[in-house]
C-alpha positions in Angstrom: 0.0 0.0 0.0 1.3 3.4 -1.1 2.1 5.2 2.2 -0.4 8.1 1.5 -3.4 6.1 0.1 -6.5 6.2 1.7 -7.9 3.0 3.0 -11.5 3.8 2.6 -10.9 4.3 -0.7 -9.2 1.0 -1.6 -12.2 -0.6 0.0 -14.4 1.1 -2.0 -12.1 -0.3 -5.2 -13.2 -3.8 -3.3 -16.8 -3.3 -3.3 -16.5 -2.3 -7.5 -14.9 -5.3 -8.4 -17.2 -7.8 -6.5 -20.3 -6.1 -8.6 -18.9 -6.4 -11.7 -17.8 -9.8 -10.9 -21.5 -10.4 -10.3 -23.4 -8.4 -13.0 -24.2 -9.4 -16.2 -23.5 -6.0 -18.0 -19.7 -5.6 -16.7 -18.6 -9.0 -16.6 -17.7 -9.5 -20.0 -16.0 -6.3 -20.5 -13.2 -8.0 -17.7 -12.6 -10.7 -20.0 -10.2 -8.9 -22.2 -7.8 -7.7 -19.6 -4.4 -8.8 -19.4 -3.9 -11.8 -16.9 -0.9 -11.3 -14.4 0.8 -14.5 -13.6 1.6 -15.2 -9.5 4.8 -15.3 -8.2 6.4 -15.8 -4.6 7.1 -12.8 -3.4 9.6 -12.6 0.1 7.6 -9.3 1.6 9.2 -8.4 5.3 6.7 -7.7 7.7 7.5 -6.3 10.8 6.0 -7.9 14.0 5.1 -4.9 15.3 2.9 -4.7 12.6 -0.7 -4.0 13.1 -3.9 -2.7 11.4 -7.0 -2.0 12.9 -10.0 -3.8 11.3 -13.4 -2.4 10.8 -16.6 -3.8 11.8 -17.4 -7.0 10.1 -21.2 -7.6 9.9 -22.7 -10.8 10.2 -22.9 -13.1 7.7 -25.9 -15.2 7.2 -25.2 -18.6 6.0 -28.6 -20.2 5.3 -31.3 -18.7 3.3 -33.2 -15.9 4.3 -36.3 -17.8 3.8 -35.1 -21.1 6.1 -34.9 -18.4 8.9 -38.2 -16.6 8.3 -40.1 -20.2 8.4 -38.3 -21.0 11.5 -39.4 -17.8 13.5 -42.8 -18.1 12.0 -43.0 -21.8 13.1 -41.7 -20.4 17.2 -44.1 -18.2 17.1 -47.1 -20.4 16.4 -46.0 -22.8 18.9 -45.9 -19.9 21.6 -49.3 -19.3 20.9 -50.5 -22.9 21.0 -49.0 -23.0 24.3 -51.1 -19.7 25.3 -54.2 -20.9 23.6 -53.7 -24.1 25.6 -53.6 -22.4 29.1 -56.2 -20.0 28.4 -59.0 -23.1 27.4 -58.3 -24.6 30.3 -58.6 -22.1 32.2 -61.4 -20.5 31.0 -63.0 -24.4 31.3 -62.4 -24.3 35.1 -63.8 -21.2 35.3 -66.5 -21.6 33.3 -67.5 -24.7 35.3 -67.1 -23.8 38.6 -67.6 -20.4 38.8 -68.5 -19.3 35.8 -71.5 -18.0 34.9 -72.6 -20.6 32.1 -70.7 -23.4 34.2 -72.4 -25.7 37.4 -70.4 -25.8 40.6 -70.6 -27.6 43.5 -69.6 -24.8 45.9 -72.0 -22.9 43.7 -74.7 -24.8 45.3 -76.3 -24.7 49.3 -77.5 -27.4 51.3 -78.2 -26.3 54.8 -79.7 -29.0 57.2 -81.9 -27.2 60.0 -82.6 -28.6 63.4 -81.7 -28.7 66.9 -78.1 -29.1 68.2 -78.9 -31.2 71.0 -81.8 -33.9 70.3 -83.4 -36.3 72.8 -82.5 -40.1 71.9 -86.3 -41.7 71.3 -88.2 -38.7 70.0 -89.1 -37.2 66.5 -86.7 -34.7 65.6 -87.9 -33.1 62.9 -84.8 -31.2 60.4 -85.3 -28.5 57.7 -83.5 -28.9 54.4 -82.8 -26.2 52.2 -81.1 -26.2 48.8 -80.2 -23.1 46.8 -78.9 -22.8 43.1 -76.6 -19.9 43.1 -74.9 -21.5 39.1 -76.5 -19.2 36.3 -77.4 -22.7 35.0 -79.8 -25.0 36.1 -80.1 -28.4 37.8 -81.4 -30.7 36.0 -83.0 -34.3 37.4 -81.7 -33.1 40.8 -82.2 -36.1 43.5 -82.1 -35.9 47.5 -80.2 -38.4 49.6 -80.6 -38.3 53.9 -78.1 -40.7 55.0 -79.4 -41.2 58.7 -77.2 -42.8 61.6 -77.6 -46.5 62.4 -80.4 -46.7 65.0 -82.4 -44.4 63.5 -86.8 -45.3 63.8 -89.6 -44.3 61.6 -91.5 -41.2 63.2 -94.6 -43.8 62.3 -94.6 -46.5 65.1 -90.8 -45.3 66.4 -90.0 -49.1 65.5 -89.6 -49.5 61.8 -85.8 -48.5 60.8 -86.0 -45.7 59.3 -85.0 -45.9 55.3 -82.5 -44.0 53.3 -84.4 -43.4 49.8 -83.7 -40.6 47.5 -86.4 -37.5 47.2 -86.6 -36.3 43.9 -86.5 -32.7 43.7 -86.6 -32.4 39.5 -85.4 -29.0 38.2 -83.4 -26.1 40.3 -83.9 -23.1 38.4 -80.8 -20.1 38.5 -81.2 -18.6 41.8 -84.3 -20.8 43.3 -84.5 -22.6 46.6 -86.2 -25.5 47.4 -87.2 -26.6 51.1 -88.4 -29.9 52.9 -88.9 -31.6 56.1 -87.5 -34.9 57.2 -88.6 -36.6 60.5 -86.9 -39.2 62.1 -86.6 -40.5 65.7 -83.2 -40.8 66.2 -81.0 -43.1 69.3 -77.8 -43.3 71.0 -76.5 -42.6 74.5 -76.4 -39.4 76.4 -73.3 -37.5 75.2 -72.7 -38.7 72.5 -72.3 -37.4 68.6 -73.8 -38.3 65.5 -74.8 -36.6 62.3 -76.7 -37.0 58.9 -75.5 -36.6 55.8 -77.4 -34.9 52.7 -76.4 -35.2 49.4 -78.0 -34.0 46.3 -77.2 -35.2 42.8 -77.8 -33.7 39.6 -76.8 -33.5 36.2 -75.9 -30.6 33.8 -77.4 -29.7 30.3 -76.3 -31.5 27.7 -74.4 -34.0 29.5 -74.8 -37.5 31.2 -72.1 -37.5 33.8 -74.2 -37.3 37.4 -72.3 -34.4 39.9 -72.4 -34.3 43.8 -73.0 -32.1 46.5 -72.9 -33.0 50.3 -74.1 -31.1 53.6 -73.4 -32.9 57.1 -76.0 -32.0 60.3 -73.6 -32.7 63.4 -76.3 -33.2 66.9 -75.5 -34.4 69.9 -77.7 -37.0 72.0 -79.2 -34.7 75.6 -80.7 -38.0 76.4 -80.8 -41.1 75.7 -84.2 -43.3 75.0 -82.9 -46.4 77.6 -81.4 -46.1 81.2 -79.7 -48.5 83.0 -79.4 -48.6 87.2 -77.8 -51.4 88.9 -78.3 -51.8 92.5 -75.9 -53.7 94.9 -73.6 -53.9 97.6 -70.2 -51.8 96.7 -68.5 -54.2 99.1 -68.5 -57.6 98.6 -66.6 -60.7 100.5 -64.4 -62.6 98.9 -66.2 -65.9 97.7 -69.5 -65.4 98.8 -72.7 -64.6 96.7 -73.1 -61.8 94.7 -76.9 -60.1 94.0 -77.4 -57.3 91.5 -80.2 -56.0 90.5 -80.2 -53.9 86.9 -83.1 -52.0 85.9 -83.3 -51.2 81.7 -85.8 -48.4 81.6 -87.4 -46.5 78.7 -87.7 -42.6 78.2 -89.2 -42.9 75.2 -92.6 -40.9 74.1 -93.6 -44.4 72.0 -92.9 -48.3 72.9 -89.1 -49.7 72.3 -89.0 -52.9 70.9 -86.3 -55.3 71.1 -84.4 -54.4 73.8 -81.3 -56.6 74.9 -79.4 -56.0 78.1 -75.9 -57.4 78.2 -73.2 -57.6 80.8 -69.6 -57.9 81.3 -68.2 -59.4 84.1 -65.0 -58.2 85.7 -62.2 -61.3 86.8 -63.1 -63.0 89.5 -66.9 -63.2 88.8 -68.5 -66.7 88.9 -72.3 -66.5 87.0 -74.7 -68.8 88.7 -77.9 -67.7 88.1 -80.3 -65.0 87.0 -84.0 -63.7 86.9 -85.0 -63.6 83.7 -83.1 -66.6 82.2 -80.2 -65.5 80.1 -80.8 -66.2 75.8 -76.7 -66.1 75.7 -73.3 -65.7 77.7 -74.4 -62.5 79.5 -76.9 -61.2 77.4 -80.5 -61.0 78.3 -84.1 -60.0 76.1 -86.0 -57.2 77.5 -89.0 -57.3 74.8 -90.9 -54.5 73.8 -90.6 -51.4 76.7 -93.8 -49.0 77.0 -93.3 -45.5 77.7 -92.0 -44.9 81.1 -91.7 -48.9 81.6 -89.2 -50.6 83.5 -87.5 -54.2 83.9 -85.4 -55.8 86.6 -83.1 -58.6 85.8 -81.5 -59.9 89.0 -77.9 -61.3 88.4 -76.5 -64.2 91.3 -73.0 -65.2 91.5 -69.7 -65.4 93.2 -66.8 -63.2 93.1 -63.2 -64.1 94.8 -60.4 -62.2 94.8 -57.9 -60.1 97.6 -58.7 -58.5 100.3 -58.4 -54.5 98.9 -59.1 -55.2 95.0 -61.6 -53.3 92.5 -63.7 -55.1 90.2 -65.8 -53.3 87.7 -69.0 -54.5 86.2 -69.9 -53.5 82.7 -73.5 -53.5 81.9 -75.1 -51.8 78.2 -78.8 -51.9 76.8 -79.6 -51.3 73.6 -81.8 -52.9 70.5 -81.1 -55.4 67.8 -82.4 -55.1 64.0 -83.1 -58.8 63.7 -85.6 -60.3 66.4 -82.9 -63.2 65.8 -79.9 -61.6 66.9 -77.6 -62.1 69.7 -75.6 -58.8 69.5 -76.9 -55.6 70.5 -76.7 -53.5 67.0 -77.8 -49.8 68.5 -75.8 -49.3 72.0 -78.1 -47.0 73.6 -77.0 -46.8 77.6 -74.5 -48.5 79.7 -73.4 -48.4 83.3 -70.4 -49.3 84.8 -70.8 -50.6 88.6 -67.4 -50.8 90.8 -67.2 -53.3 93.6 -64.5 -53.2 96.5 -63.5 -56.7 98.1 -63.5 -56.4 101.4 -61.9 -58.4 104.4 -65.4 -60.5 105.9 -66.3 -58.6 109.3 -66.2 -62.2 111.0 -63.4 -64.8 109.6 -64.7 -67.8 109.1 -63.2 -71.4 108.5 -64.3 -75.0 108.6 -61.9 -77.7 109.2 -63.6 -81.4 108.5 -61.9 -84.2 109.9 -58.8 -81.4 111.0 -58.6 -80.6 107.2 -59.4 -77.3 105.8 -59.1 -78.4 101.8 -62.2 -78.9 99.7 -63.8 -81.6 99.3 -63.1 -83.5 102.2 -63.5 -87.0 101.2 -65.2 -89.3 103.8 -65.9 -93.2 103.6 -69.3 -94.7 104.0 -70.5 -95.0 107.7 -67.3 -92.9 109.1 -67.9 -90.8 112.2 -67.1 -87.1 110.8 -65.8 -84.1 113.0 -66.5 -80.6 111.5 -64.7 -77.7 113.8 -65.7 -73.6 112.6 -63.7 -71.1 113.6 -64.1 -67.3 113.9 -62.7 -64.2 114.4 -63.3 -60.4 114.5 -61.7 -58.6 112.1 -63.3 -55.0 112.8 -62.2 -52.6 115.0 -65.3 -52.0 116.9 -66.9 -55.2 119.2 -69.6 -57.4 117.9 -72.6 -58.1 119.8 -75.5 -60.9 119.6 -73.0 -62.8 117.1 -75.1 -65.9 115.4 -73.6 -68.9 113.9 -75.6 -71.6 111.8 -74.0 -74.6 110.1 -76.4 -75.9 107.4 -76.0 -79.2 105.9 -76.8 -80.5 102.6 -77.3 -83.2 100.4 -78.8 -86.5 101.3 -80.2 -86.7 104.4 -78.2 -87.4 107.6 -79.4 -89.2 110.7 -80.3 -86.8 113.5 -79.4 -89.6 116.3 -76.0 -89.0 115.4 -75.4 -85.2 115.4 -73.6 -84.1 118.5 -72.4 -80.0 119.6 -70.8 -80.0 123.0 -72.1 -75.9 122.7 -74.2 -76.1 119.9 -78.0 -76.6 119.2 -78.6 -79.2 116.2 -82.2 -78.4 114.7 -83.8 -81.1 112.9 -86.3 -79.8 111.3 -83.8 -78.1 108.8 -80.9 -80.2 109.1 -78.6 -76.9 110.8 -76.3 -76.3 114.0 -77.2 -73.4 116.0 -74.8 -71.2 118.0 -75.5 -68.3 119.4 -75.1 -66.1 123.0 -77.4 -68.6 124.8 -75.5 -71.5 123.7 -72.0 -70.1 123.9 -71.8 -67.3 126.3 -68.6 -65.4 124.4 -70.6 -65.2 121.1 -72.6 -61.9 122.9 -70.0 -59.7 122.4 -67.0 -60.1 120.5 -64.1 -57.5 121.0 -61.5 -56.6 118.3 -59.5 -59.3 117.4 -61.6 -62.0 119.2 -61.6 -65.8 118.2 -63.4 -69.0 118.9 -64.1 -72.1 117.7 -67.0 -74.3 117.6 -67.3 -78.3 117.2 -70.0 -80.9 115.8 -69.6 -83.9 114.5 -72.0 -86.7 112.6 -72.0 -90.4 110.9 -72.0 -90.4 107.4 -74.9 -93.2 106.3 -73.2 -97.1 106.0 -72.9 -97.8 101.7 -76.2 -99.8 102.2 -78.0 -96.7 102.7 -75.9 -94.7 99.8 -76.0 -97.3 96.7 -78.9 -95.9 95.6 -77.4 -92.2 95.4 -75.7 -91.6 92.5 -72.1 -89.5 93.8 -73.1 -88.6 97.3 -71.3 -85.4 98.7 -72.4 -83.5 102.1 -72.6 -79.3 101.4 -71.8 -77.2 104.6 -72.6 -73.7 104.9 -71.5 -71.5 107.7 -73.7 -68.0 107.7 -72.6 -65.6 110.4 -74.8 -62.7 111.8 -74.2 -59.9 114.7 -74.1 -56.1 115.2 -71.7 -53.2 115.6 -72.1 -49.9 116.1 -70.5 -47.7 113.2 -68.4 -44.7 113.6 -71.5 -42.5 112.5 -73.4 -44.3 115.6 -75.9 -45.8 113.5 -76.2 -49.6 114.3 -75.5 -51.9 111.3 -76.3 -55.6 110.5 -73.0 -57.7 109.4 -73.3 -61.2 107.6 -70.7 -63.5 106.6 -70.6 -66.9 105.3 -68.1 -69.8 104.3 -68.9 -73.5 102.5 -67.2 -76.5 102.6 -68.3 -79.6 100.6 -67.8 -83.4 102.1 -67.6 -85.7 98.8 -68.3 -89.5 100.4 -65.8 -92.1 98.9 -67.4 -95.0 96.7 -67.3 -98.6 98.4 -66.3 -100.8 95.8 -65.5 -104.5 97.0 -63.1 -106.4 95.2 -63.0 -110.4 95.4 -61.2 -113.7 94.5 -62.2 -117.1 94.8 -61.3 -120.1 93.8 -63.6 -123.0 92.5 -63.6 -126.6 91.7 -67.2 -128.1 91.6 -68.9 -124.9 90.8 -66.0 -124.9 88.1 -67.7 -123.6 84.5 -64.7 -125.7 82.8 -65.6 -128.5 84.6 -61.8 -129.6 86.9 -60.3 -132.3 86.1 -57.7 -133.9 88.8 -57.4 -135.3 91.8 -59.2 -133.2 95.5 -57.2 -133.1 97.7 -54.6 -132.4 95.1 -51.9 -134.8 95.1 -48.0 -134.1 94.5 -47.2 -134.7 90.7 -50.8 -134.8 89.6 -52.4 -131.9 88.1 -55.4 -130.5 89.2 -57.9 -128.1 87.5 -59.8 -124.8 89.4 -61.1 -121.9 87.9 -60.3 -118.5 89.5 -63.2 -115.8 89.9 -62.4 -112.0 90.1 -65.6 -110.5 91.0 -66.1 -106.1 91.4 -68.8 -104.2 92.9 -69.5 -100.5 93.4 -71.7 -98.5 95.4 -72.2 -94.9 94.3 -69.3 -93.4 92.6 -68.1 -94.4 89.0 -65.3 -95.3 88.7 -62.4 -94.9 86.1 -59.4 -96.2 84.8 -59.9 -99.7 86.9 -57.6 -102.2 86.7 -57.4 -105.4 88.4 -53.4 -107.1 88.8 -53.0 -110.7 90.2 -50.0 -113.2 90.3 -49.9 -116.8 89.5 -46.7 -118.9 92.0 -44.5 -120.9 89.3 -46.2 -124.3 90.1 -49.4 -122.8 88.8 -50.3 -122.6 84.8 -52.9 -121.3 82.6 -55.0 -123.2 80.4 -55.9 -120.6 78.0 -60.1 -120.9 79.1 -62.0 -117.6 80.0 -65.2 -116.3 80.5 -66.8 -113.9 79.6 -64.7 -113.8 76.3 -65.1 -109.9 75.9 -63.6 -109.0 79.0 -60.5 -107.9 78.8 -57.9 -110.5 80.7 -54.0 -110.6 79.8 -51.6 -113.1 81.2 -47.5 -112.3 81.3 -45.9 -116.3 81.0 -42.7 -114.9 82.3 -43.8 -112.8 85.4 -46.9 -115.2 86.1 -49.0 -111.8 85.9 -52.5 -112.1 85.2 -53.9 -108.2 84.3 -57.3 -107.5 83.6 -58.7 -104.0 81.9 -61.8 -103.1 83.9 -61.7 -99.5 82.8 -65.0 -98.0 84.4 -66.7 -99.3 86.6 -70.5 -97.7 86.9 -72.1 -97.0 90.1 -74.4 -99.4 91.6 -72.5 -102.7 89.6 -73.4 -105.4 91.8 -75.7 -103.9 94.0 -80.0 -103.9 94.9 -80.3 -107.1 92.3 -77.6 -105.9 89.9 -75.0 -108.2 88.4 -71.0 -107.6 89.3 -68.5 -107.1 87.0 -66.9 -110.2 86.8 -64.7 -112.5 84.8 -63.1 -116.2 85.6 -60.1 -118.2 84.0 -58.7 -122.1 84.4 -55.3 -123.0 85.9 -53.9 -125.8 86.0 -51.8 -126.9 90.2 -49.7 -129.6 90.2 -48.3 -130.0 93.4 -44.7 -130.7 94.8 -43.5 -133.2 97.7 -42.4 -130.3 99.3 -46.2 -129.3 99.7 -47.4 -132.2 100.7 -49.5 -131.2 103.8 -49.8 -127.7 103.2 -52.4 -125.7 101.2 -50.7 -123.9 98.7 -51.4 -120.2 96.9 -52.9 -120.7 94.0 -53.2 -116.8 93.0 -51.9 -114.0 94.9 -50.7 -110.2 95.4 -54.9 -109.7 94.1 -55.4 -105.8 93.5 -57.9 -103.1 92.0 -56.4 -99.8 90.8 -58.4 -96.2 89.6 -59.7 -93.4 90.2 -63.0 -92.5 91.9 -64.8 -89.5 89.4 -66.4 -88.3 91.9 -63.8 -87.1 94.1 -61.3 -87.5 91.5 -59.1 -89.2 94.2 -57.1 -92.5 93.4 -58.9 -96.1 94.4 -56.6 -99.1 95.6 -58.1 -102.3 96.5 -56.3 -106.1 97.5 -58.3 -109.1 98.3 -56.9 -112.1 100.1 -54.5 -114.8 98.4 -56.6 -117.9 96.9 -55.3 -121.5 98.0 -56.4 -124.7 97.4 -59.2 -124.0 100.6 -61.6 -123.5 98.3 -63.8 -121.2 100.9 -67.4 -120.4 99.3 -66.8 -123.5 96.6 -70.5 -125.3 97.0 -69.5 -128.9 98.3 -65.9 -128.3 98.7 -65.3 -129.4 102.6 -62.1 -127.8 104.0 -60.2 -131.7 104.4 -59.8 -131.9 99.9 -57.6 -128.5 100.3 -54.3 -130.1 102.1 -51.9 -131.4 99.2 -51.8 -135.1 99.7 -48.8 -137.7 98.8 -49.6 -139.5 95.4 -51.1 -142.6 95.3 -48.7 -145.6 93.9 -50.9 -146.6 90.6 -52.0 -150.7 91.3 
């Protein structure tokens, strides 16, 4: 570059040549120029060289129409994207709050009534429903949803039926009202609610739409009561009385009214007035207005001297006449019940034992002993003490008190401050003891009675003053139970001419020759069964079995190396053997045959005869031996005492 030219003019040269490069007028006219042939040329250049560059503008490589599409094609997909938002949400708005749209929160249902309602009455409850959409509501439908429970206003027994009201049409703007009645139950307290829902559709389409309204009440009263009346301190192991009264505070009859209870540990059921139809769980019936009903509850309760037991007691009704279970809990009541120490301790002792049962033997001479003492800290005065018996009857003649009054006319003991002078007035802390005694009745009498067993009560009366100075009545009691022993004989004998195999062999028995006898185990029982029997005997090596037993279904076993003969009584009914009654018996055939070394005696012929099992009445184990059979065939018919001594044998002629 010459060193005075002026760059913007050489650019301008530039721009010149690149038109006429490009036009179609000039671009021939460079054709006939002289061409210049390159060459290498070694220019120097300093490095210090520089030149500042002008703005270069940008140069667009692809079309100008690629570029316009692709703008035009962003900006339609922007507004896509804004159409998209703005249909939805005009849509939500135009359905819920629009004003061509139906929404739920566009629509009120207000339930009307009370907040406190009395179980077992008609309520009656307002519903109104306002359209506040700019739309109607078309086929519109009412639903009360009412708690379970609930009775027809009618005859307050029917359940009262959830079916939809249809309500048609709700105009823009318009309001429709109604009345429900209902009589609703539960227990005092307590909360419930309804629930209203109305469904409807919207023009032009088929899908249903909801609305809901809940009524919350709560119950001032309920239409059953429950009272339970007893003592709040009971003695351990003695009987319980309650008294619960199910009454109704309805205006109209109740029908199907249960009453159940729950009894706390400890509690014994016995009894009870009306007879329960379940475990605890009794039917009222039908209750009047104003009606009440008592069921009276008997039992026992045991437990520590100090401990709190809780009874649970709810009435109620049941939808199916059927049911067991009350469905519609409508009262309950809870009754708490201290144990307490007895004001007077009392024990029984029979025979210097204190368990229970005691078990006595037929005919034994029995010794009962009570004894007592104050446990209060104030004295008792004009103390009475009765011992009751029970069970079969015992014979007067032998009932002896050395300070006692028997009474025969009820079968009781009597002690009181005319019999036993320190009985009128007991200090703190004072003790005693009182004695009578009786014969149980012989097993003649008792094989007629099925399990005999003596009951003894002790009842205890007398009077203290309390720390108020009021005078109070005390009771106490305490039972004992005497369970009499079945008499069951065992026997063995031995026979040779009343033989049912017929013997064979010398009598008396002679040494080296064998001689036949049949054994006989016979059983008999008085009053108790008797379980698990089983009779054990032992046959001495110089006796044998022949193999022959009747009866053939009794079960009879015989050991060849131990000589053990085993039979399987197992149980032994009561009366077997007795008033005309066959035994339980079975017999079998052995075979003697005598040594020298006998001759002269009367051998064994089956020994170590026992009875094992257990007696099911007092649950107590049975043992039984009868005597050793020998050749002294005792009770044979014929057999004379001389034929039992083993003779020498007789030299054969």
């Amino acid at each position: 570059m010459p060193p005075h030219s002026d760059p913007s003019h050489e650019d301008e040269k530039i721009e010149r040549l690149r038109r006429a490069m490009y036009s179609r007028s000039l671009s021939p006219r460079l054709g006939g120029r002289e061409r210049h042939t390159l060459g290498s040329t070694n220019d120097t250049v300093g490095n210090d060289w520089t030149r500042e560059e002008g703005h270069l503008e940008a140069v667009q490589v692809a079309p100008r129409t690629i570029t316009l599409i692709r703008k035009a094609l962003w900006w339609v997909l922007v507004a896509a994207i804004i159409f998209f938002i703005s249909a939805v949400g005009f849509f939500i708005y135009y359905f819920t709050f629009g004003g061509g749209g139906v929404g739920a929160s566009n629509i009120d249902i207000v339930v009307s009534g009370p907040p406190t309602i009395a179980g077992g009455e008609v309520t009656e409850l307002q519903i109104s429903i306002t359209n506040r959409n700019s739309v109607p509501l078309d086929l519109s439908t009412l639903t009360v949803n009412y708690p379970p429970g609930t009775r027809s206003p009618t005859d307050f027994i029917t359940p009262q039926v959830t079916y939809p009201i249809y309500l048609g049409t709700i105009a823009p703007g318009e309001t429709k009202k109604g009345v429900v009645k209902a009589v609703f139950s539960g227990t005092a307290g307590s909360q419930s609610d309804i629930k209203a829902v109305l469904d409807y559709h919207k023009d032009g389409s088929n899908a249903i739409f909801k609305s809901a309204s809940d009524y919350a009440f709560t119950f001032s009263s309920s239409p059953l009561s429950v009272v339970v009346d007893g003592a709040s301190q009971m003695v351990s192991g003695q009987p319980v009385i309650l008294t619960v009264t199910v009454t109704s505070n309805s205006t109209e009859p109740i029908r199907d009214v249960l009453l159940s209870a729950t009894y706390p540990f400890g509690f014994q059921y016995t009894s009870s007035a009306p007879a329960t139809i379940s475990d605890g769980l009794w039917s009222v019936g039908t209750l009047a207005p104003g009606q009440a009903q008592k069921i009276t509850i008997q039992g026992v309760l045991t437990g520590d001297t100090g401990d709190s037991r809780t009874f649970n007691f709810t009435t109620g009704t049941r939808t199916i006449a059927t049911s067991t279970v009350i469905d519609v809990p409508l009262a309950s009541s809870q009754f708490p019940v201290a144990i307490a120490q007895p004001f007077l301790g009392l024990s029984v002792f029979v025979n210097n034992s204190s368990s229970t049962p005691s078990v006595v033997t037929p005919g034994e001479h029995v010794t009962v002993m009570v004894t007592y003492q104050n446990n209060l800290s104030t004295a008792i005065t004009g103390a009475v003490i009765v011992a009751k018996l029970s069970g079969f009857e015992i014979d007067g003649s032998t009932v002896a008190s050395p300070d006692g009054f028997y009474r025969s006319t009820d079968d009781t003991v009597l002690w009181n401050q005319t019999t036993d002078s320190s009985l009128a007035n007991l200090a703190p802390g004072a003790s005693g003891q009182l004695i009578f005694s009786f014969q149980v009745p012989t097993a003649d009498v008792l094989k007629n009675t099925a399990s005999p067993s003596i009951g003894l009560s002790i009842n205890a009366a007398g009077t203290r003053v309390s720390e108020s100075g009021v005078s109070q009545n005390l009771q106490s009691a305490a039972t004992s139970k005497i369970a009499i022993a079945s008499n069951v004989q065992l026997t063995a004998n031995g026979l040779y001419y009343a033989s049912p195999y017929g013997s064979v062999g010398p009598l008396p028995p002679s040494a080296g020759t064998e001689t036949t006898y049949a054994m006989v185990l016979t059983l008999t029982n008085t009053t108790n069964q008797i379980d698990n029997g089983v009779v054990t005997a032992t046959l001495p090596p110089y006796v044998r079995t022949t193999g022959k037993q009747s009866p053939s279904y009794e079960h009879l076993t015989f050991n060849q190396s131990t000589g053990q003969v085993t039979w399987n009584v197992g149980t032994v009914a009561p009366g077997v053997g007795t008033a005309g009654t066959q035994p339980r018996q079975v017999a079998f055939e052995v075979g003697f045959t005598p040594s020298t070394s006998q001759i002269g005696q009367t051998p064994v012929l089956l020994k170590d005869v026992q009875l094992s099992g257990t007696d099911d009445a007092t649950q107590l184990p049975v043992t039984l031996t009868s005597p050793d059979v020998t050749t002294n065939l005792v009770g044979d018919t014929g057999f004379n005492s001389i034929n039992a001594t083993v003779v020498a044998s007789t030299p054969a002629k």
